[in-house]
C-alpha positions, 0 to 999 in steps of 0.5 A: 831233574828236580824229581829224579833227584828227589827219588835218589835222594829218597825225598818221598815228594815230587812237589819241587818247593818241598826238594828245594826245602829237603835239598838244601837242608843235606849236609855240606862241607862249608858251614860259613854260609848256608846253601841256596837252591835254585831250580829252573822249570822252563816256562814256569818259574825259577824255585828258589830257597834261602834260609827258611824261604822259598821264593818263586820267580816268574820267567820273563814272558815270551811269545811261543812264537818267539821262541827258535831253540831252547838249547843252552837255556839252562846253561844260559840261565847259570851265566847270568845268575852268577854274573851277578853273584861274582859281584855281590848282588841280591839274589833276586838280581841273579835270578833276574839276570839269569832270566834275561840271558834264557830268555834271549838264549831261546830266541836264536838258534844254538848256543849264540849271543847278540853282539850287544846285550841290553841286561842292565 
């Protein structure tokens, strides 16, 4: 997703640090706060600018094994990350956050939650 929409954008680069670079520099109307850019790649890394910065961090490792349905993983990942938003914490902890709910996301079949999560 990140590739097409660099080629729309008419970024000229498919490596996904540089779109996050050129993404997050396109104007925005709230000039309070600069824009962050966050891009899942499934099993590899979540790319992640902020100011100058571009940080990458690792997914929680799973066995192939483990994994049922990836389906909601992406979604999953957005309600973890701003879970942790809403309530002022780091950045790093919204990726964390986001990382766990995927991550147990993937190991059910559809879209499903269990009863109590461990997230802390």
């Amino acid at each position: 997703e990140a590739a097409a929409f660099a080629r729309e954008q008419g970024f000229e680069t498919e490596d996904i640090e540089e779109i996050a670079k050129k993404a997050q520099s396109l104007p925005k109307e709230n000039k309070k706060r600069q824009r962050i850019v966050v891009f899942t790649q499934g099993k590899e890394g979540t790319v992640m600018t902020k100011g100058d910065k571009v940080e990458t961090f690792p997914v929680l490792e799973i066995d192939q094994s483990e994994i049922v349905d990836t389906n909601g993983a992406g979604d999953a990942f957005v309600g973890g990350f701003l879970s942790q938003l809403v309530q002022d914490k780091t950045f790093e902890q919204c990726i964390r956050a986001g990382h766990y709910a995927a991550n147990v996301i993937i190991r059910h079949a559809g879209c499903t939650f269990p009863e109590k999560p461990d997230f802390h």
